[in-house]
C-alpha positions in Angstrom: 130.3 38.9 -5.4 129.8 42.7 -5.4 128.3 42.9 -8.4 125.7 39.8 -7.6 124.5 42.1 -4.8 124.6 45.3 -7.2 122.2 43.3 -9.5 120.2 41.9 -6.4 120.2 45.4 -5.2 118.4 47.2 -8.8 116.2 44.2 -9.0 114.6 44.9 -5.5 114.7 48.7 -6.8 112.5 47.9 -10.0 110.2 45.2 -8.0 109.2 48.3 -5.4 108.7 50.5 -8.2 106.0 48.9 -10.0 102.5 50.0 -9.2 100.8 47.6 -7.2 96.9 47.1 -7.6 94.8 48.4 -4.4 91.2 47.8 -4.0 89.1 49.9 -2.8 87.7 49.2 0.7 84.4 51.2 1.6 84.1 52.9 4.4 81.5 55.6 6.4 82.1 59.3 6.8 83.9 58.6 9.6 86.7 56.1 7.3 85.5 52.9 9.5 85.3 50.2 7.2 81.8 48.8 6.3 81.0 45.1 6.6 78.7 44.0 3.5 76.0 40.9 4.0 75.5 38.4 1.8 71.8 38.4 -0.1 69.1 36.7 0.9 66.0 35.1 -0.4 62.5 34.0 1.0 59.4 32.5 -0.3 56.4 30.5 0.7 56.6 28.4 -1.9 54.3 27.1 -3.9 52.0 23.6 -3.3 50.2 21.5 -5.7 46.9 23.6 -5.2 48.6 27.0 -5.9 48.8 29.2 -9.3 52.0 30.6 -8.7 54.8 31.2 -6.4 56.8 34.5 -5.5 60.6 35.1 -4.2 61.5 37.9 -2.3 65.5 39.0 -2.6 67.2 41.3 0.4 70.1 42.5 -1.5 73.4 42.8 0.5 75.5 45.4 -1.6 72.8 46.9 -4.5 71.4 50.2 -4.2 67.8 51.4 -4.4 66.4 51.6 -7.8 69.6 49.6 -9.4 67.4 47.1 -11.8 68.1 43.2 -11.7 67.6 40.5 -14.5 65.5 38.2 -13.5 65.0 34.2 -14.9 64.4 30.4 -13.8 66.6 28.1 -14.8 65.7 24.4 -14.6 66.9 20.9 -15.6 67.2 20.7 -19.5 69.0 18.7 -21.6 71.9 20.7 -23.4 71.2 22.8 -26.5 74.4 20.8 -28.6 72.8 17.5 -26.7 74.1 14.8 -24.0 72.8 12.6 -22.3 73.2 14.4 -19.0 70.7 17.4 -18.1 72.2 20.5 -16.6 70.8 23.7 -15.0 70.2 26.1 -17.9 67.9 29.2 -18.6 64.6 28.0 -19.1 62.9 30.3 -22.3 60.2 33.0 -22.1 61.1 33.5 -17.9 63.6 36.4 -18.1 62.4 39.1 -16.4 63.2 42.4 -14.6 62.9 44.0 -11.4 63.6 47.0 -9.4 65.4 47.1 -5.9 63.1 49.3 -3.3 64.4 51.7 -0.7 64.1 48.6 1.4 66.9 47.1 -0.9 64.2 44.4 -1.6 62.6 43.0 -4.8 60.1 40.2 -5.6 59.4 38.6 -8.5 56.2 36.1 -9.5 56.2 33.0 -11.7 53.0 31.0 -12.4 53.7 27.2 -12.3 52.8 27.2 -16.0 55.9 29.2 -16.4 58.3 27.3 -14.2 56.8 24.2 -15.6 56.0 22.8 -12.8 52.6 19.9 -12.7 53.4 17.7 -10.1 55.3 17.2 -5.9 58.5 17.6 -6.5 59.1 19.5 -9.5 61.1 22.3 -8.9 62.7 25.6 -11.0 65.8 28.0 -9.5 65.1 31.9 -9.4 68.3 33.7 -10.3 68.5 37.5 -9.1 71.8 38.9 -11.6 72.7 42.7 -11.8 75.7 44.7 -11.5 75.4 45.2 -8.3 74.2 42.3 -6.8 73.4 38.7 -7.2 71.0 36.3 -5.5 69.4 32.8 -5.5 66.1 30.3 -4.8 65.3 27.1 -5.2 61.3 26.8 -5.4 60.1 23.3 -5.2 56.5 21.9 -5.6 54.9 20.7 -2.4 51.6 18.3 -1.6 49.3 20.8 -0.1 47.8 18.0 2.0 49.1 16.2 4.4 48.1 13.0 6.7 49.1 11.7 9.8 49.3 7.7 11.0 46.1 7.1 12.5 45.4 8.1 16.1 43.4 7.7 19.1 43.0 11.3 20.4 46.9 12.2 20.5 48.5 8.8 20.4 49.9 6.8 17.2 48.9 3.5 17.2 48.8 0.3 15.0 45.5 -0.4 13.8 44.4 -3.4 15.3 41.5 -5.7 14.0 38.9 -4.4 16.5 35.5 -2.6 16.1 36.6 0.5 17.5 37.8 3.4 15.4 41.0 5.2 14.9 41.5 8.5 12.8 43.9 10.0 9.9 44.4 14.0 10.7 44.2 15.6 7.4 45.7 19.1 6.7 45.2 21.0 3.5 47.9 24.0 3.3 47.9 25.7 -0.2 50.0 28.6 -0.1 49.0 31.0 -1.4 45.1 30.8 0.8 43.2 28.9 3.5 41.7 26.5 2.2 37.9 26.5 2.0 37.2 23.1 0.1 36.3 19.4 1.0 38.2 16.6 1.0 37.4 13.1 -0.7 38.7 10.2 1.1 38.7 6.7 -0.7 40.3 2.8 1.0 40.6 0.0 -1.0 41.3 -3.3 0.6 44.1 -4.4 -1.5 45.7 -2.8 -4.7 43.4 -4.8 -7.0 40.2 -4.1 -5.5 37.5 -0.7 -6.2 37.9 2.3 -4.8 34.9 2.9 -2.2 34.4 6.1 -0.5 34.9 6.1 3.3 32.1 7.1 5.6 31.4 10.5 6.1 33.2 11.4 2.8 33.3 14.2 1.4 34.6 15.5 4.2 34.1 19.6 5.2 34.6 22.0 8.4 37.4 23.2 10.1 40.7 21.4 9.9 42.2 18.7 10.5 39.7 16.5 8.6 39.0 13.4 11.0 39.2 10.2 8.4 37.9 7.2 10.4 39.6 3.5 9.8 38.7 0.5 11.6 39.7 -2.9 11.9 35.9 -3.9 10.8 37.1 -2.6 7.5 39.5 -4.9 6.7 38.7 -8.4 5.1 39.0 -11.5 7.1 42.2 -12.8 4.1 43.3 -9.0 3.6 45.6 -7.4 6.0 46.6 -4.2 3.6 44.2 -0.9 2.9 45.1 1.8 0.5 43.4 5.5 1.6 43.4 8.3 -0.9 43.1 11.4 0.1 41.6 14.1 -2.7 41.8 18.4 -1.8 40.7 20.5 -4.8 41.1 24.4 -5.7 39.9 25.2 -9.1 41.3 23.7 -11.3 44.3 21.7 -9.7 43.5 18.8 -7.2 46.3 17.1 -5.2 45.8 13.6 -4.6 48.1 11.9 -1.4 47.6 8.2 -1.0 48.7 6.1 2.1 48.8 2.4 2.9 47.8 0.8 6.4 48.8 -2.6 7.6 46.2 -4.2 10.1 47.5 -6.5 13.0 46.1 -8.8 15.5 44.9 -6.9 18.8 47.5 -6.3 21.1 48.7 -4.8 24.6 49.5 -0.8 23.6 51.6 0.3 26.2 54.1 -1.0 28.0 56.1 0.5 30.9 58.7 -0.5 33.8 58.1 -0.4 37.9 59.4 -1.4 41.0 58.0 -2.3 44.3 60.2 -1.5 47.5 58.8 -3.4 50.5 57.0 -0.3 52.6 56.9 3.3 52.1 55.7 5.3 49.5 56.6 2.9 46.7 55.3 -0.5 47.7 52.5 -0.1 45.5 52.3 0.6 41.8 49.1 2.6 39.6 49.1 0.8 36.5 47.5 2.7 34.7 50.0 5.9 35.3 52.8 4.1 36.1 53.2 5.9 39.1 54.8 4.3 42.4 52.2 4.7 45.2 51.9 3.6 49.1 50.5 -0.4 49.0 47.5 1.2 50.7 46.8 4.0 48.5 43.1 3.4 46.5 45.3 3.6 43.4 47.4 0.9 44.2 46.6 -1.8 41.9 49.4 -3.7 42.5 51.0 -3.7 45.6 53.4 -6.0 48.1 52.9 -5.4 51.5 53.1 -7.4 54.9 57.0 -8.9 54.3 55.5 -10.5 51.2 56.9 -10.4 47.8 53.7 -11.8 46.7 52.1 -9.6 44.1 48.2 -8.4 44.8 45.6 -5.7 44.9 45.9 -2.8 47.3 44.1 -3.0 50.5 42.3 0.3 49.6 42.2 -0.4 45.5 40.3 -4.0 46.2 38.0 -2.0 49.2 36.7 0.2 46.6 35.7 -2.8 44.6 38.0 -2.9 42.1 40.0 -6.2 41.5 42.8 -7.3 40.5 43.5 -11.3 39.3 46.5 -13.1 38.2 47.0 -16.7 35.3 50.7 -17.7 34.6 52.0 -16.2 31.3 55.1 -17.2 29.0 58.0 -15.8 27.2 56.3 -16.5 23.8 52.8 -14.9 24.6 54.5 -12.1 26.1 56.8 -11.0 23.2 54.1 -12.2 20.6 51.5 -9.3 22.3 49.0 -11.1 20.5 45.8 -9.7 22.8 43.4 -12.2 21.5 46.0 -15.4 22.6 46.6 -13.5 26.2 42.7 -13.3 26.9 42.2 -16.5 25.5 45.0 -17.9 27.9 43.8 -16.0 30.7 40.1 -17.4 30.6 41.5 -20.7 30.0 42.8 -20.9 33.1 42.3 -20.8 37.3 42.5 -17.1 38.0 44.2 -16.8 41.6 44.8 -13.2 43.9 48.0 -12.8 43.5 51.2 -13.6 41.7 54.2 -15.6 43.3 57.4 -14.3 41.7 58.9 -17.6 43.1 57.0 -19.7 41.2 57.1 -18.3 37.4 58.8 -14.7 35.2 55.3 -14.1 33.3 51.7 -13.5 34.6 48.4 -12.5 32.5 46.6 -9.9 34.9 43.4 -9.0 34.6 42.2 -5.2 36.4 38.5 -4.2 36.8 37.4 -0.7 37.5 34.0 -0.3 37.1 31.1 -1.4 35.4 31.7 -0.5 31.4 33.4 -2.5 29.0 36.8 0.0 28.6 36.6 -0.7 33.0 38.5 -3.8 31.8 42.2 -3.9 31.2 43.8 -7.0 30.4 47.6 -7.0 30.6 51.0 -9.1 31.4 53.8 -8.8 33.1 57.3 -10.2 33.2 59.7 -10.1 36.2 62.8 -8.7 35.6 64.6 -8.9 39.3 63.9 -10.1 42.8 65.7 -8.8 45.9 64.3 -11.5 48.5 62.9 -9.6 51.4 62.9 -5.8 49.7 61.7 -5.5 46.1 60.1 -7.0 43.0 61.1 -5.3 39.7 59.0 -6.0 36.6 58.2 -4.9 32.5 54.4 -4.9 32.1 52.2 -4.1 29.1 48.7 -3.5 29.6 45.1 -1.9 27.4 43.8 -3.7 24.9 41.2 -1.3 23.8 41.9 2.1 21.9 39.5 3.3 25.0 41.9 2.8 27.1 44.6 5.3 25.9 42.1 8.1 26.9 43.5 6.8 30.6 47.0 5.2 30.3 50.1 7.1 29.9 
C-alpha cells in the first residue's frame, strides 16, 4: 500500500510540474480586463435599379491601418464537380482594404461583379485579416414597390363599380431618389394585350397614384394583371400584380348595443359610436320602453331617415350589395325593425341630397334582453365614397 501512495504521490509531483498553457488576457493601464465586441457590418443594399452596392465593417478587435482581404463568395458549383452548389470565392472579387482610425472600412462591388441581374440574387462579403474577421449578406431587391388598392387610406376589395380605387407606387433605388416615370400596364386575363392604363406614364412626387376600377374589368373576366415599369439608365425593374374583382358589397362591418335610456340608447352608424336616442346623430335608436329599432327623434327632425325590409342569413353572409338593394326595393319599407319578429333587416339611411348621402346596410341581431337592450352585428357603405366617412 505504501508504495501505491509513493507512486500516486511522484505522479501528482510530475502532473504539477509541467508547464501549463496561459493565454493572455488584455487588459488597460490600470490591469482591468477589456471586454472585446464582436464586428459588425451595414449596408443599404443594393435594388434592381442600382449600379453597385457598398458594405461598411466596424471591426471589434483590429487596429487602425491593419489591412483586410476582401472577396464575395457566392453559390457555385464545386471546382472537382457535384451536384450540390456551395458557398465558394467567386473569381476576379478579391480585394483589399484599410481599417480607419474609426476602426471602420468599406468596400464597393458593382452588380456586374457580384453577378447579380435580377430580385433575389444575392453574393456574401467576407472581411478576413489577422486581426479581425467580418461578414454580409447583400441581396438584390425590387426598387418598386405597390400597395393593394385603396380608397384614401383603407384596403379594400375592388368591387365591380364605376368608382375608382388606387395602387400607391413607391420607387426606392438605393443608391438615389428617384427622378423617373413609371409605366403602368393591366391586362384583363393572362392571354390578352397589354394596354397602358390612364394617365400612364406616370411622373411627380411619390407615391404614384395608379387608378383601377371595376369599369375595367370585362363582363366574363374577373382577373386583371398590372405591371408596373421604373427605369434608371440602363436597368428597369418591372413588378407585376394580379387583382381579383368581386360583386359590390357592404365594406364595413362593426358591433353595437342599445341600453334602454341614457347615453347609450342610440347608436351613430356611421362611427359606431353609442349616443343618447335623442342625439341628431342617432340613427338608430330605442327609446320609450320599446325594443323597436328606429330613427332618432333628433336624426329624423333634421330630415334624415332611416327605413327598415327583413333580411336573411344567406344575404347577409353572402354581402352581395347588388342582391341586398335589390331585396330592399323589392319590398314594403316600414320605420322601424321588430327584433321580435325576425334576426336580419336590410336598412336603408339618407343624409342628404348627393348620391354617397345613401348608405345601404344590414343588420343581424345577436341578443335581446326583453325590457333593457338590443345587441346587433351590422355591415353598412356600399360605395368607396363612403369610407371617406365610416370608421
Amino acid at each position: 500500500m505504501k508504495k501505491i501512495i509513493s507512486i500516486l504521490c511522484v505522479l501528482v509531483i510530475a502532473v504539477s510540474c509541467i508547464e501549463q498553457p496561459y493565454y493572455e488576457i488584455p487588459t488597460d493601464e490600470n490591469g482591468n480586463v477589456l471586454l472585446t465586441g464582436v464586428s459588425s457590418t451595414e449596408t443599404e443594399g443594393i435594388s434592381t435599379l442600382d449600379e453597385s452596392f457598398t458594405v461598411t465593417a466596424q471591426f471589434a478587435t483590429a487596429k487602425s491601418g491593419d489591412v483586410m482581404n476582401v472577396e464575395l463568395l457566392k453559390l457555385q458549383t464545386p471546382p472537382n464537380g457535384g451536384a450540390t452548389k456551395q458557398l465558394l470565392p467567386l473569381t476576379g472579387t478579391q480585394k483589399t482594404v484599410t481599417v480607419g482610425s474609426d476602426l471602420k472600412a468599406s468596400v464597393t462591388y458593382t452588380r456586374q461583379e457580384a453577378q447579380m441581374t435580377q430580385e433575389g440574387d444575392y453574393a456574401t462579403v467576407i472581411f478576413a485579416g489577422e486581426s479581425d474577421y467580418a461578414k454580409q449578406r447583400v441581396t438584390m431587391e425590387f426598387a418598386t414597390t405597390a400597395t393593394k388598392p385603396k380608397v384614401g387610406e383603407v384596403t379594400v376589395d375592388v368591387a365591380r363599380t364605376p368608382e375608382t380605387a388606387y395602387f400607391e407606387i413607391s420607387v426606392d433605388p438605393k443608391s438615389a431618389a428617384y427622378s423617373g416615370n413609371l409605366v403602368a400596364k393591366r391586362k384583363n386575363g393572362s392571354s390578352a394585350a397589354w394596354v397602358e392604363v390612364a394617365g400612364s406614364p406616370f411622373t411627380g412626387s411619390m407615391p404614384f397614384m395608379v387608378p383601377i376600377s371595376g369599369d375595367d374589368f370585362a363582363a366574363d373576366n374577373d382577373t386583371m394583371i398590372y405591371s408596373f415599369v421604373s427605369t434608371v439608365g440602363s436597368y428597369s425593374d418591372e413588378i407585376t400584380t394580379t387583382i381579383i374583382v368581386r360583386d359590390p358589397y357592404l365594406y364595413i362591418k362593426r358591433s353595437a348595443t342599445l341600453n334602454m335610456g341614457g347615453s347609450s340608447a342610440g347608436r351613430n352608424l356611421l362611427v359606431n359610436g353609442a349616443v343618447a336616442a335623442d342625439d341628431a346623430m342617432a340613427m338608430v335608436a330605442i327609446s320609450g320602453g320599446s325594443l323597436l329599432i328606429q330613427g332618432g327623434s333628433e336624426y329624423l327632425a333634421g330630415g334624415n331617415t332611416i327605413e327598415f325590409v327583413p333580411g336573411t342569413a344567406n344575404l347577409y353572409d353572402l354581402n352581395n350589395a347588388t342582391n341586398i338593394k335589390a331585396t330592399y326595393d323589392a319590398g314594403t319599407p316600414t320605420a322601424s325593425a321588430d327584433p321580435v319578429s325576425g334576426d336580419y333587416f336590410i336598412f336603408k339611411a339618407v343624409t342628404g341630397p348627393d348620391a354617397e348621402d345613401v348608405f345601404y346596410g344590414m343588420m343581424k341581431l345577436t341578443n335581446v334582453t326583453p325590457g333593457a337592450s338590443v345587441s346587433f352585428e351590422y355591415k353598412i357603405g356600399d360605395q368607396y365614397a363612403h369610407l371617406a366617412v365610416i370608421e
